[in-house]
KEGU-578409 format. One record per residue: residue number from 1; residue in one letter; x negated, y, z of N, C-alpha, C in turn. Coordinates in nm, 3 decimals, always signed. Layout:
// residues N
[NUM 'a' [X Y Z] [X Y Z] [X Y Z]]
...
***
This chain:
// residues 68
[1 'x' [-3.354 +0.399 -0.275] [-3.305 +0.296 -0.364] [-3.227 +0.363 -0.476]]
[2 'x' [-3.254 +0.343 -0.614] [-3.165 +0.395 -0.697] [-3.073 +0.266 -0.754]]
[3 'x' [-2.974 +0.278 -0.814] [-2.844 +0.209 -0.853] [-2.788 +0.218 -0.978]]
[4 'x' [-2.742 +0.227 -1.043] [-2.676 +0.214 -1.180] [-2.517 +0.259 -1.190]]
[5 'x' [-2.487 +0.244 -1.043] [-2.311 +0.288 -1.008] [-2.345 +0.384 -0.990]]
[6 'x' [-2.268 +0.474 -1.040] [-2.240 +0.650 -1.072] [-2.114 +0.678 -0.950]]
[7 'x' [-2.047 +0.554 -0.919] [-1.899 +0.595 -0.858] [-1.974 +0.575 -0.705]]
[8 'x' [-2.028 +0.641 -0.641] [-2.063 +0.660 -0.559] [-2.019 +0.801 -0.392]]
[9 'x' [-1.964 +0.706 -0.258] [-1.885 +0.766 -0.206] [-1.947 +0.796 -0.046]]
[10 'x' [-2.001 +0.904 -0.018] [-2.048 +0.899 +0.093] [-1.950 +0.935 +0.240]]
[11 'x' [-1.957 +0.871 +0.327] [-1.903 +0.898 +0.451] [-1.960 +0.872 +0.566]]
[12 'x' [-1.815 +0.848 +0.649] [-1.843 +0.787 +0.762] [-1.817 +0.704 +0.828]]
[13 'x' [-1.836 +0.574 +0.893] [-1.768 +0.492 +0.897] [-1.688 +0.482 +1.043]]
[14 'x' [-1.530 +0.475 +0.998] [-1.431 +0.498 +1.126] [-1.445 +0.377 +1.197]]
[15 'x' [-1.414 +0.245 +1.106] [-1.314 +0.166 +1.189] [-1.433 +0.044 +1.114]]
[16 'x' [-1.527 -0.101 +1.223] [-1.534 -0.197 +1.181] [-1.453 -0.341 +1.228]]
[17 'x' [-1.374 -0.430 +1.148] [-1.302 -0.474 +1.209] [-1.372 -0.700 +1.178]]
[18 'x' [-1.420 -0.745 +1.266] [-1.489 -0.832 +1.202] [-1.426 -0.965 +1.265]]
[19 'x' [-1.433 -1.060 +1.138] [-1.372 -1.162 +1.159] [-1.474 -1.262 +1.148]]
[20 'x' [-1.392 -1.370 +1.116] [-1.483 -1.535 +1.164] [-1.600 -1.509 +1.053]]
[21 'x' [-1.570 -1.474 +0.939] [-1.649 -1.491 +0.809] [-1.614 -1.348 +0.709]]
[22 'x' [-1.546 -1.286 +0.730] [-1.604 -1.126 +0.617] [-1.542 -1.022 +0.773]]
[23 'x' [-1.564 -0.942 +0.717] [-1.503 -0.793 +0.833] [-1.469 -0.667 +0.747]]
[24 'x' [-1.394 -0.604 +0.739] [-1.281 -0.505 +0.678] [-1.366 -0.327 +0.752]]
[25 'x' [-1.491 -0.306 +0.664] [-1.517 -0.130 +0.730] [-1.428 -0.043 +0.626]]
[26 'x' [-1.418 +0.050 +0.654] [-1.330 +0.187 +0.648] [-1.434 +0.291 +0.653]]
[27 'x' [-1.406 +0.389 +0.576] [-1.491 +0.507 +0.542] [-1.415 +0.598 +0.563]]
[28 'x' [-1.437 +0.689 +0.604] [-1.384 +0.887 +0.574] [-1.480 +0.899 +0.466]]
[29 'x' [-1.409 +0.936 +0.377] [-1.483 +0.995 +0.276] [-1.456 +1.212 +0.224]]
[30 'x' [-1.379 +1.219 +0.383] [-1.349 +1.349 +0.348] [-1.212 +1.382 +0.281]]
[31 'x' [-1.173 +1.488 +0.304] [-1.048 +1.536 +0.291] [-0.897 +1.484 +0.313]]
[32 'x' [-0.944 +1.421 +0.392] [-0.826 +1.365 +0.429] [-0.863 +1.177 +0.392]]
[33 'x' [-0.961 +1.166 +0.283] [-0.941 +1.006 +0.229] [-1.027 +0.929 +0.292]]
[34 'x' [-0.937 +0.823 +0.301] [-1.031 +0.688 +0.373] [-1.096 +0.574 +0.245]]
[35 'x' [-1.151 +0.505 +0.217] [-1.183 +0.341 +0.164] [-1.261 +0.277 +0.252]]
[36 'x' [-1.214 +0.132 +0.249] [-1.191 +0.018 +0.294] [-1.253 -0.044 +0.225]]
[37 'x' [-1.345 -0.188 +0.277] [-1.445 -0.252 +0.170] [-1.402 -0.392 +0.249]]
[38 'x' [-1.427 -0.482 +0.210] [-1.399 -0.620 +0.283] [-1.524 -0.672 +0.232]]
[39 'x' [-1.618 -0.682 +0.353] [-1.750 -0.742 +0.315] [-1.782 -0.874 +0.399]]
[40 'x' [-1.925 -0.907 +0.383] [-1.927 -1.038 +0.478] [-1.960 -0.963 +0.650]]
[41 'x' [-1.913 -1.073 +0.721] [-1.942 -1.059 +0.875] [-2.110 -1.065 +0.834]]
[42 'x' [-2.194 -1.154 +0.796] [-2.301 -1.082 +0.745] [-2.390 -1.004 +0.749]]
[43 'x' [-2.331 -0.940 +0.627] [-2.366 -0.812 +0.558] [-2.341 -0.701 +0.671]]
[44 'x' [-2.252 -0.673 +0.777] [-2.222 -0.592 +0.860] [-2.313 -0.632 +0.973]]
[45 'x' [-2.359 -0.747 +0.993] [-2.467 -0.722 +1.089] [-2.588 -0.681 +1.047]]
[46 'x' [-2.672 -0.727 +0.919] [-2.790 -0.718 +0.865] [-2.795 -0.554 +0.874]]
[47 'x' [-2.713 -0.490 +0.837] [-2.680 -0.327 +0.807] [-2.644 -0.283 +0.922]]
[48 'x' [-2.613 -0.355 +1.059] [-2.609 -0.268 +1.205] [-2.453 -0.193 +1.162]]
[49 'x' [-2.378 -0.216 +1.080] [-2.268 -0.115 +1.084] [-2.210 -0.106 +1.189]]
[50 'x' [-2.183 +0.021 +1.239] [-2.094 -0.001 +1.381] [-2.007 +0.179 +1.325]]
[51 'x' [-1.874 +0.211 +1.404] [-1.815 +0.309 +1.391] [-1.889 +0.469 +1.411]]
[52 'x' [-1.879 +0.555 +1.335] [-1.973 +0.661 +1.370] [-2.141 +0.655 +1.306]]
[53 'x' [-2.167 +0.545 +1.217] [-2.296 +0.522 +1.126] [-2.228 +0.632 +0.990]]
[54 'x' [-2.332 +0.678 +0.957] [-2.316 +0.711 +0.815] [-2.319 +0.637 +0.709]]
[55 'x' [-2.271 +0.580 +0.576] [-2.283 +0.499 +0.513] [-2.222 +0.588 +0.409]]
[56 'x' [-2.216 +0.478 +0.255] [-2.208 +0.496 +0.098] [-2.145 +0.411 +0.029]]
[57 'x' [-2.012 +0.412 +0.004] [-1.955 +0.328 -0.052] [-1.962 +0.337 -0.210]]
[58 'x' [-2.012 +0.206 -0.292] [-2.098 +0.227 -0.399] [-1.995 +0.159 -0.486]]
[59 'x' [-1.900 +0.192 -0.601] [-1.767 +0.090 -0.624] [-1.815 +0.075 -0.766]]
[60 'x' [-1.869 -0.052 -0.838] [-1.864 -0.059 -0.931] [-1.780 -0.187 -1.008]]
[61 'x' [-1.732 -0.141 -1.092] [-1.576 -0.247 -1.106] [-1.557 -0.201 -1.240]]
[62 'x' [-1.496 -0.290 -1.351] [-1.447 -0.260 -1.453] [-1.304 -0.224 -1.479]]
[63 'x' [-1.199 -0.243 -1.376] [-1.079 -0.181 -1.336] [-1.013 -0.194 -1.163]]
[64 'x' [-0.935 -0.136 -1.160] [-0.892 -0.146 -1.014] [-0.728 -0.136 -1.069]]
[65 'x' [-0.663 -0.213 -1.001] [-0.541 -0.242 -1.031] [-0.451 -0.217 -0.904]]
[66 'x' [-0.303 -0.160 -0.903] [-0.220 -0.133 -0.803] [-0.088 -0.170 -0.851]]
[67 'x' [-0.015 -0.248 -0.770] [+0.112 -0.275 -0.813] [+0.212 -0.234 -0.691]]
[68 'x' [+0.329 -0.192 -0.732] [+0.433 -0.240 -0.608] [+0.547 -0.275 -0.662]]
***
């Protein structure tokens, strides 16, 4: 499959955590860094995600914002 997102993050996936209606996976993406995606309960079954799958976190966004 090719894509158009350049920001592209390969890992592994640690942790799936699934709720009534979306579920929260987690990536190692190496060196120490994790990301976190909040997708549908879904989407995590259609894709079999379970902890220890390899996966690609694909982030395309026109900003990402952080406050504290």
């Amino acid at each position: 499959m090719k894509l158009s997102a350049r920001n592209q993050l390969a890992g592994k996936v640690t942790k799936v955590d699934v709720g009534q209606i979306t579920a929260k996976v987690v990536l190692d993406v190496g060196g120490g860094n994790t990301i976190a995606a909040i997708i549908s309960k879904e989407a995590v079954e259609e894709l079999g995600l379970a902890a220890g799958d390899e996966a690609t976190a694909i982030i395309k966004a026109t900003e990402v914002m952080v406050a504290k």
